[in-house]
ZASEGU-858749 format. One record per residue: residue in one letter; x, y, z of N, C-alpha, C, CB in turn; residue number from 0. Coordinates in steps of 0.1 Angstrom, whole numbers, plus 5000, padded with zeros to 4 digits. Atoms other than C-alpha are relative to their C-alpha. Glycine has a CB too. Layout:
+------+--------+---------+------+---------+----------+-------+--------+---------+------+---------+----------+-------+------+
| resn | n.east | n.north | n.up | ca.east | ca.north | ca.up | c.east | c.north | c.up | cb.east | cb.north | cb.up | resi |
+------+--------+---------+------+---------+----------+-------+--------+---------+------+---------+----------+-------+------+
|    A |      X |       Y |    Z |       X |        Y |     Z |      X |       Y |    Z |       X |        Y |     Z |  NUM |
...
+------+--------+---------+------+---------+----------+-------+--------+---------+------+---------+----------+-------+------+
***
This chain:
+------+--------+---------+------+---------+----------+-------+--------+---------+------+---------+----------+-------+------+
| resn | n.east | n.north | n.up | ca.east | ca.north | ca.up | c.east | c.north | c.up | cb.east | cb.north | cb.up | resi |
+------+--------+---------+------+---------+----------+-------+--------+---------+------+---------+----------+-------+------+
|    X |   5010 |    4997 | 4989 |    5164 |     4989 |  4933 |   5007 |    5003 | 5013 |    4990 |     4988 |  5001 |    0 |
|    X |   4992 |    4997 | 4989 |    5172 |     5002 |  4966 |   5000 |    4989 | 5013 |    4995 |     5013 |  5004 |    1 |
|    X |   4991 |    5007 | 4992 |    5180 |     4985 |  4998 |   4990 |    4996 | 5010 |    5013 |     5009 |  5006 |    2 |
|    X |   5015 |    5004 | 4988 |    5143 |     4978 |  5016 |   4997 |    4987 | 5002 |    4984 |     5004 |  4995 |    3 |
|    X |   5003 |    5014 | 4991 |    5131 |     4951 |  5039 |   4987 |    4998 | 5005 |    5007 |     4998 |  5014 |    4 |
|    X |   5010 |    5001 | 4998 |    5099 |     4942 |  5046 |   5001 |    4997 | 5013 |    4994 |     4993 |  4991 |    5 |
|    X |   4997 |    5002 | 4984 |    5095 |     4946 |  5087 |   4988 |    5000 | 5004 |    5009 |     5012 |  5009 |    6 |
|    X |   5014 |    4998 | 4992 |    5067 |     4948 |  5111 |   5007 |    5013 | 5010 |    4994 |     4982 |  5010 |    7 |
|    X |   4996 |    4987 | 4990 |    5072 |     4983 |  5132 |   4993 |    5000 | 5007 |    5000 |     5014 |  4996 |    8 |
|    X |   5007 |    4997 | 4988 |    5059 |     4987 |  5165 |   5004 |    5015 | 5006 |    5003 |     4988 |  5011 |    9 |
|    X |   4995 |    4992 | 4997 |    5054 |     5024 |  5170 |   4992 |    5003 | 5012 |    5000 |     5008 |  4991 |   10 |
|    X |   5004 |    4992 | 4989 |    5053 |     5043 |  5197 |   4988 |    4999 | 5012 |    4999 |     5011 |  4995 |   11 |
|    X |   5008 |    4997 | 4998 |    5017 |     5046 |  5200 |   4994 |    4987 | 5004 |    4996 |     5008 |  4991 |   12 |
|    X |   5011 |    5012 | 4996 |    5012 |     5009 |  5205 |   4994 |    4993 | 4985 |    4985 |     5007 |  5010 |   13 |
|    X |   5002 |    5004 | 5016 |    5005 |     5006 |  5164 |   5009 |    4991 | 4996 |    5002 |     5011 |  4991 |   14 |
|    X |   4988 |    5000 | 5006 |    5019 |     4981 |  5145 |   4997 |    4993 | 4982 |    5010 |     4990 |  5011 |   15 |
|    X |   5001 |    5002 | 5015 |    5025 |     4980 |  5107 |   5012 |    4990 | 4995 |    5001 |     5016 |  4994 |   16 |
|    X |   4994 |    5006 | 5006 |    5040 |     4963 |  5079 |   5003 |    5006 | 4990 |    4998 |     4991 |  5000 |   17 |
|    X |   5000 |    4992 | 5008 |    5055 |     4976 |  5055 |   5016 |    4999 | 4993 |    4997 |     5013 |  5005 |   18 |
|    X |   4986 |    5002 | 5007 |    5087 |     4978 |  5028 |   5006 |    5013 | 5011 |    5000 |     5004 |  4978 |   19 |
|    X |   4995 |    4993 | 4990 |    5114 |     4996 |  5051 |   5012 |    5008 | 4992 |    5005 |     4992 |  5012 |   20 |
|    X |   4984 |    4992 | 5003 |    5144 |     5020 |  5041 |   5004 |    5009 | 5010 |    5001 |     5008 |  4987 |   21 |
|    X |   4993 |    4987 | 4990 |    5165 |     5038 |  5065 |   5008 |    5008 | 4992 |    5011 |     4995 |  5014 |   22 |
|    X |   4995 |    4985 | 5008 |    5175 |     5075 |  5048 |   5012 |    5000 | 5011 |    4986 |     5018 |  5001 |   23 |
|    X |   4985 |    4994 | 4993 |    5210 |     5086 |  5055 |   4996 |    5007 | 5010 |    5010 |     5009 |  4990 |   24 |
|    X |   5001 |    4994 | 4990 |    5196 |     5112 |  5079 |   4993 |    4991 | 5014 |    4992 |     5011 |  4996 |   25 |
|    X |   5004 |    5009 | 4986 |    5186 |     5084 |  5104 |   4985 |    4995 | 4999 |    5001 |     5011 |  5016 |   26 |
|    X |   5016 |    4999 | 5002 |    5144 |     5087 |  5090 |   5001 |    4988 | 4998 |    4993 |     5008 |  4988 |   27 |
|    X |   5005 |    5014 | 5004 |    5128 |     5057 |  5083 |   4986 |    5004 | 4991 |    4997 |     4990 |  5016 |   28 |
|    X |   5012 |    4997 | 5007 |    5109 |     5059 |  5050 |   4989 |    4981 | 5000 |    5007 |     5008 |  4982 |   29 |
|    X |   5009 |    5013 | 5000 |    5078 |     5032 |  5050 |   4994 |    5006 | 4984 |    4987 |     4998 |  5017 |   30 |
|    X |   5006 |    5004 | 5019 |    5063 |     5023 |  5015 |   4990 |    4988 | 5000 |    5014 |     4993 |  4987 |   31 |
|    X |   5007 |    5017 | 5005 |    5033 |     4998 |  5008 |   4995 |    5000 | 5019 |    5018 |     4980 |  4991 |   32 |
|    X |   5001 |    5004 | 4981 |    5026 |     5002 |  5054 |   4986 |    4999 | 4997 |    5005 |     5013 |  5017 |   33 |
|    X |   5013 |    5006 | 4991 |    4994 |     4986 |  5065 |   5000 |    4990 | 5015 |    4992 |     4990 |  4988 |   34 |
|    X |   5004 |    5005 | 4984 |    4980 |     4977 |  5099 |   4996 |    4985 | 4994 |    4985 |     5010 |  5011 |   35 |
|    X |   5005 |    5012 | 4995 |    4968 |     4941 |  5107 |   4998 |    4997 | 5008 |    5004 |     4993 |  4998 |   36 |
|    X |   5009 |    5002 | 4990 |    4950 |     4922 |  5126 |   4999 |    4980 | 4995 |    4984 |     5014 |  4998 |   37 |
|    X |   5004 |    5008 | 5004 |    4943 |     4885 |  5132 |   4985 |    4998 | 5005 |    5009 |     4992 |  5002 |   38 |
|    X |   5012 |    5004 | 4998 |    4907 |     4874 |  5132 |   4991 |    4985 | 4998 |    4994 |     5010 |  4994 |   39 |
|    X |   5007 |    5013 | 5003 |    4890 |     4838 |  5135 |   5012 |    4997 | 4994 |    4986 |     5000 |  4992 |   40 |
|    X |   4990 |    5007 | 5007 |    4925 |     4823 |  5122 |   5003 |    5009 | 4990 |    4997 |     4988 |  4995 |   41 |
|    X |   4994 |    4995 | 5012 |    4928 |     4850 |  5095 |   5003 |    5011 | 5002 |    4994 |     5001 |  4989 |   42 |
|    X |   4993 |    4986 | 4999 |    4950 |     4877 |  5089 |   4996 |    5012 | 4990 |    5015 |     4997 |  4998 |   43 |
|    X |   5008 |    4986 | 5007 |    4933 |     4912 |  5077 |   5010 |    5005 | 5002 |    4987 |     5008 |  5005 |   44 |
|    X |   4991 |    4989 | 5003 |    4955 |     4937 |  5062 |   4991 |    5009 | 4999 |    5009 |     5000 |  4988 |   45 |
|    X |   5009 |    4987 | 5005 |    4942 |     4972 |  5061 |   5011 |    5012 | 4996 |    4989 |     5006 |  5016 |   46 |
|    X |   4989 |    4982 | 5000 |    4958 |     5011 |  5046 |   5004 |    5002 | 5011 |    4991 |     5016 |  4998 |   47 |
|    X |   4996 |    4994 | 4990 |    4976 |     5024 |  5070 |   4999 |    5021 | 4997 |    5015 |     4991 |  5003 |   48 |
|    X |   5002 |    4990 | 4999 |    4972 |     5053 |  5053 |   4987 |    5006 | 4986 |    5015 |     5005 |  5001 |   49 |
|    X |   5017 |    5003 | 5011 |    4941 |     5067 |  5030 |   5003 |    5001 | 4990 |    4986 |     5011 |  5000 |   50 |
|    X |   4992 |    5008 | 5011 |    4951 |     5056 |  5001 |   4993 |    5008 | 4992 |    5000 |     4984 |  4998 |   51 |
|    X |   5006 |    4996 | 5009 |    4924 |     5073 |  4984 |   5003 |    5016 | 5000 |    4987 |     4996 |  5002 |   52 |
|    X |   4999 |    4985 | 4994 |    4934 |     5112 |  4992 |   5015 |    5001 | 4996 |    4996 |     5003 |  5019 |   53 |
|    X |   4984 |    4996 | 5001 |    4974 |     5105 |  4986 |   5003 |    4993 | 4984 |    5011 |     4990 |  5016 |   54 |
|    X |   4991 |    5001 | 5011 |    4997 |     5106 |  4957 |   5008 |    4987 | 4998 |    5007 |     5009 |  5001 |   55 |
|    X |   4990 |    5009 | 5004 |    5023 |     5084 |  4965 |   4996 |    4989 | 5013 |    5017 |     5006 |  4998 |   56 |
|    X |   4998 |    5003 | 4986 |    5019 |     5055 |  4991 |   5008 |    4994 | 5012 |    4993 |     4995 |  5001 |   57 |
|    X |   4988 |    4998 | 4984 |    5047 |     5062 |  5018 |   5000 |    5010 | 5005 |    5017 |     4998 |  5000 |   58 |
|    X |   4994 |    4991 | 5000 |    5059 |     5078 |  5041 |   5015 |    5001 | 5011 |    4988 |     5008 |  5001 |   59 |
|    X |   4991 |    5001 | 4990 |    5086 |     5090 |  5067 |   4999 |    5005 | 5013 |    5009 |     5005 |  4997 |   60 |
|    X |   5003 |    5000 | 4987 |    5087 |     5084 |  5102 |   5018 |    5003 | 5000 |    4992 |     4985 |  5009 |   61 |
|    X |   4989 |    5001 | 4992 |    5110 |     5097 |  5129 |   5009 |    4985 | 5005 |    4995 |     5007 |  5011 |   62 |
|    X |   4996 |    5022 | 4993 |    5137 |     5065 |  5144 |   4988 |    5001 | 5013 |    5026 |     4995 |  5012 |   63 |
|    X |   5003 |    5000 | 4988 |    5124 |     5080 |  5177 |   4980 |    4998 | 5003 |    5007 |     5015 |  5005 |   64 |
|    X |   5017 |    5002 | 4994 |    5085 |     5072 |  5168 |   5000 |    4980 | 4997 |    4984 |     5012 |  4985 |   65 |
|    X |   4998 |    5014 | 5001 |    5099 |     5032 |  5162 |   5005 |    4994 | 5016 |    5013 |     4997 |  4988 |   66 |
|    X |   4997 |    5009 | 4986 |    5097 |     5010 |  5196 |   5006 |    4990 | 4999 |    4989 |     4995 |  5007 |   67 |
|    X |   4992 |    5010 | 5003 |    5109 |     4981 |  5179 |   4995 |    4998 | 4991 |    5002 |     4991 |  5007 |   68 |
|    X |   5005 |    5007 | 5014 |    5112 |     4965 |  5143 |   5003 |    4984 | 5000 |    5009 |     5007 |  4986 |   69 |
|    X |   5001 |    5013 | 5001 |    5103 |     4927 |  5137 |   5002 |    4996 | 4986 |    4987 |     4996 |  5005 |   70 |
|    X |   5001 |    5010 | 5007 |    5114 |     4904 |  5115 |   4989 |    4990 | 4993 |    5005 |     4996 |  5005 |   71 |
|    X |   5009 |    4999 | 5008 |    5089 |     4894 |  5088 |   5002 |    4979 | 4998 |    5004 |     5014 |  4985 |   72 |
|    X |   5002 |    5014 | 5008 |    5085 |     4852 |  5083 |   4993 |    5001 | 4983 |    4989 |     4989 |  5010 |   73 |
|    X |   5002 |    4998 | 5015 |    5083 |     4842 |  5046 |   4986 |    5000 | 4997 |    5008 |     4988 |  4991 |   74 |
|    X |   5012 |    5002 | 5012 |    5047 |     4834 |  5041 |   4990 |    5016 | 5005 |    4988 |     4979 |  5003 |   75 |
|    X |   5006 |    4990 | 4999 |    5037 |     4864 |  5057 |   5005 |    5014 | 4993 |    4999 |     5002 |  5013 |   76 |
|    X |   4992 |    4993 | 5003 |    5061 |     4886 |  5038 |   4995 |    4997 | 4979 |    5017 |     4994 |  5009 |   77 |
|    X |   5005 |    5000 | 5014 |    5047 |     4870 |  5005 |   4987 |    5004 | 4995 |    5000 |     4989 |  4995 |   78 |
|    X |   5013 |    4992 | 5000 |    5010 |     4880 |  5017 |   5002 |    5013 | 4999 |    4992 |     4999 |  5010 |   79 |
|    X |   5000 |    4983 | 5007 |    5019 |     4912 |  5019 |   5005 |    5006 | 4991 |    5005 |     5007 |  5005 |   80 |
|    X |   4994 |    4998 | 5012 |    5041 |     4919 |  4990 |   4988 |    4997 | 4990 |    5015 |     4991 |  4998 |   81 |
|    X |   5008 |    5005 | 5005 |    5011 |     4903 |  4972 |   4988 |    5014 | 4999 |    4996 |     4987 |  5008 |   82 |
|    X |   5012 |    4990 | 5001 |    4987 |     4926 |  4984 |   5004 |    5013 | 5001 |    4989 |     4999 |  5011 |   83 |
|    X |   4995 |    4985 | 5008 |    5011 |     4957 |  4981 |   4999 |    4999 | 4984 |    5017 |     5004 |  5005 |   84 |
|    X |   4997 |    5003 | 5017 |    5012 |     4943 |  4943 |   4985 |    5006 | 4997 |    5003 |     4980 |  4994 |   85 |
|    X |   5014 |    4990 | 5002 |    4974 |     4953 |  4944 |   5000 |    5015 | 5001 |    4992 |     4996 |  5011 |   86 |
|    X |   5001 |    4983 | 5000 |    4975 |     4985 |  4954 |   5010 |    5006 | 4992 |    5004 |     5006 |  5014 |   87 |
|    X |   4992 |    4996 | 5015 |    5001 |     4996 |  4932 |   4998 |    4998 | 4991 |    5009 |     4997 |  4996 |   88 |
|    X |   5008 |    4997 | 5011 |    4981 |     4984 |  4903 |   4992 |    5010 | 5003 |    4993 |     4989 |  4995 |   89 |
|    X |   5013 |    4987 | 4998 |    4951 |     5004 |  4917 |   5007 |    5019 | 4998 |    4992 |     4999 |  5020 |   90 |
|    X |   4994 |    4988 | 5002 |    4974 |     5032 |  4920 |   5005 |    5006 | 4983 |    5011 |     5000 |  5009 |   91 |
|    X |   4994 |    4999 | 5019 |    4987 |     5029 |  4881 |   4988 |    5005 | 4996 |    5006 |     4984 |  4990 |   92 |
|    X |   5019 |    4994 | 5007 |    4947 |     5026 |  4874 |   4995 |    5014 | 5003 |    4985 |     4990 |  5007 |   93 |
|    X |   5008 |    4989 | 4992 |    4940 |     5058 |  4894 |   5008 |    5009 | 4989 |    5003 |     5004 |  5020 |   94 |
|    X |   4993 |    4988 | 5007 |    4965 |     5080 |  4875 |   4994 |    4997 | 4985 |    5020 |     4998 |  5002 |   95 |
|    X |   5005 |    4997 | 5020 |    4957 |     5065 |  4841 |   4988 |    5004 | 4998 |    4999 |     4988 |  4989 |   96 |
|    X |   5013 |    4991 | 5002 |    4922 |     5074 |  4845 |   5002 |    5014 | 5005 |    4988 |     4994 |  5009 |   97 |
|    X |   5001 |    4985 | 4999 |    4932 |     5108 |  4855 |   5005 |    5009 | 4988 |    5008 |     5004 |  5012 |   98 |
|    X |   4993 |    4992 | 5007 |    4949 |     5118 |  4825 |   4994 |    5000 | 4985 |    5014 |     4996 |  5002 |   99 |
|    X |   5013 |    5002 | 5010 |    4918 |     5099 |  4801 |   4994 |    5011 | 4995 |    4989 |     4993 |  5006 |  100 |
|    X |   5008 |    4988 | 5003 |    4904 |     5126 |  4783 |   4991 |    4991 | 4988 |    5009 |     5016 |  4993 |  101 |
|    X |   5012 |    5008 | 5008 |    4867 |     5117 |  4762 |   5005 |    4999 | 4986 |    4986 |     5009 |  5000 |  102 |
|    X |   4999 |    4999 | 5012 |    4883 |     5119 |  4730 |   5011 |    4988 | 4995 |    5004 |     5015 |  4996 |  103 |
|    X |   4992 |    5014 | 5000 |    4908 |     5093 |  4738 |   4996 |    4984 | 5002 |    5010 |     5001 |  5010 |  104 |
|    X |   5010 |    5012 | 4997 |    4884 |     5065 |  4746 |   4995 |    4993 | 4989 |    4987 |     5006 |  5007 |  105 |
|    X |   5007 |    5009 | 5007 |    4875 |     5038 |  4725 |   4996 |    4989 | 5005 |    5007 |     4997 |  4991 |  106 |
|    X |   5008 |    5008 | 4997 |    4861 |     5003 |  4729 |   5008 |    4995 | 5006 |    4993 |     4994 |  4992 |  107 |
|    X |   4998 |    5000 | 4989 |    4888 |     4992 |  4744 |   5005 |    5002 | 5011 |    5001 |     4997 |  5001 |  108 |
|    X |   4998 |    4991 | 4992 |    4899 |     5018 |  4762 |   4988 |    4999 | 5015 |    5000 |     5013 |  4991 |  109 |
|    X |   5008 |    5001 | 4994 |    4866 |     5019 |  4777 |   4994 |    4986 | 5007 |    4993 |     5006 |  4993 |  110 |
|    X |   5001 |    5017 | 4995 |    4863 |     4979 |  4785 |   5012 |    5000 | 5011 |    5004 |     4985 |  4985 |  111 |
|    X |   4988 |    4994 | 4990 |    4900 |     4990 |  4805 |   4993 |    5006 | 5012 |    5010 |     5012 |  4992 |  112 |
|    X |   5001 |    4991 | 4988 |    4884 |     5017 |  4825 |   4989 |    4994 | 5009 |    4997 |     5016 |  4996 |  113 |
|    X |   5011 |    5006 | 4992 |    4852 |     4993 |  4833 |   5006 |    4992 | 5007 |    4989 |     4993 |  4994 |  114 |
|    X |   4991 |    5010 | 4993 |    4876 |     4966 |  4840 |   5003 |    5005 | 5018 |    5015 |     4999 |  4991 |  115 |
|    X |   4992 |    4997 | 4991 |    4895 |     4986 |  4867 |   4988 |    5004 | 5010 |    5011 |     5010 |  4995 |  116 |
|    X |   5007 |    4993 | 4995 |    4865 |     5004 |  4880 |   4990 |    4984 | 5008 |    4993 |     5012 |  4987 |  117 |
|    X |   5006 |    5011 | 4992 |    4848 |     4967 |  4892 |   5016 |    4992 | 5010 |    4993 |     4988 |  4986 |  118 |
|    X |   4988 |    4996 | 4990 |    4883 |     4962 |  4905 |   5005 |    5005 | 5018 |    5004 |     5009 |  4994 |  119 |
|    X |   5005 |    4992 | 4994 |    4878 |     4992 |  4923 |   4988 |    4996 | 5012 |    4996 |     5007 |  4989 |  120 |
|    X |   5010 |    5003 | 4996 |    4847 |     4980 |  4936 |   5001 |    4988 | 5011 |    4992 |     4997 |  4987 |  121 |
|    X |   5004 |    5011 | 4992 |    4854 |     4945 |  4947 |   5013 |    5002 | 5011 |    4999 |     4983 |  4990 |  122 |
|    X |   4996 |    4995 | 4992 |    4882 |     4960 |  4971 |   4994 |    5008 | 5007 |    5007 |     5003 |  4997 |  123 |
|    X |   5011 |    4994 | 4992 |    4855 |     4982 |  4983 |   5009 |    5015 | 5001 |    4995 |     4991 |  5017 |  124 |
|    X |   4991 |    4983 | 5004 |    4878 |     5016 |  4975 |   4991 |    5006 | 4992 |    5017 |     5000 |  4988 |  125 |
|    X |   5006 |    4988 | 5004 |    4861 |     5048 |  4968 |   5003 |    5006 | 4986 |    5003 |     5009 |  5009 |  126 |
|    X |   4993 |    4992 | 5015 |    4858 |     5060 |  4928 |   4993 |    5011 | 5004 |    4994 |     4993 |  4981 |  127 |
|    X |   5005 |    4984 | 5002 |    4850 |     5096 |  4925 |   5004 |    5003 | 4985 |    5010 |     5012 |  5011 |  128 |
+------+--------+---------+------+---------+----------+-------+--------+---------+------+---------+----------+-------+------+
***
């Protein structure tokens, strides 16, 4: 596996995410797994940072020069998020394998799979089409 760190970025704009980190030989900074946060009433809300539902893969790459500063990640917040990137990356596995389902490949429990995922789906409140 490669050489990523789970950081908090503060860009530019006053945004700041979390996300697995790698710095590209050309100086880029690719992000993987980035969502915003927020704390509310004692709890910490993760949200997409990017629309998760519209993209292929979920990262991407920033300029250094759109990074204001990168933070150091404490462990229990570093295991919530790895946690709930572990989510989305199932959903993403589920998204593709239902794309490639054709009706003739479906059986009982094929079809108990795709309900499964599809309430999944649901109780994250993510868009099926």
């Amino acid at each position: 596996m490669d050489n990523k760190e789970v950081k908090i970025l503060r860009l530019q704009n006053g945004e700041d995410i979390i996300c697995n980190y790698l710095k590209l030989e050309n100086g880029d900074i690719e992000v993987s797994e980035p969502m915003s946060f927020m704390l509310k009433q004692h709890n910490l809300l993760l949200n997409h940072w990017l629309p998760i539902s519209i993209i292929s893969v979920n990262k991407a790459v920033l300029k250094e020069s759109d990074i204001l500063c990168e933070i150091f990640v404490d462990d229990e917040f570093k295991e919530y998020f790895e946690n709930s990137a572990k989510e989305i990356a199932d959903l993403f596995d589920a998204k593709k394998r239902l794309e490639v389902v054709s009706i003739e490949d479906i059986n009982n429990e094929t079809m108990q799979d795709l309900l499964n995922e599809f309430e999944t789906f649901k109780e994250l409140g993510l868009p099926i089409q």
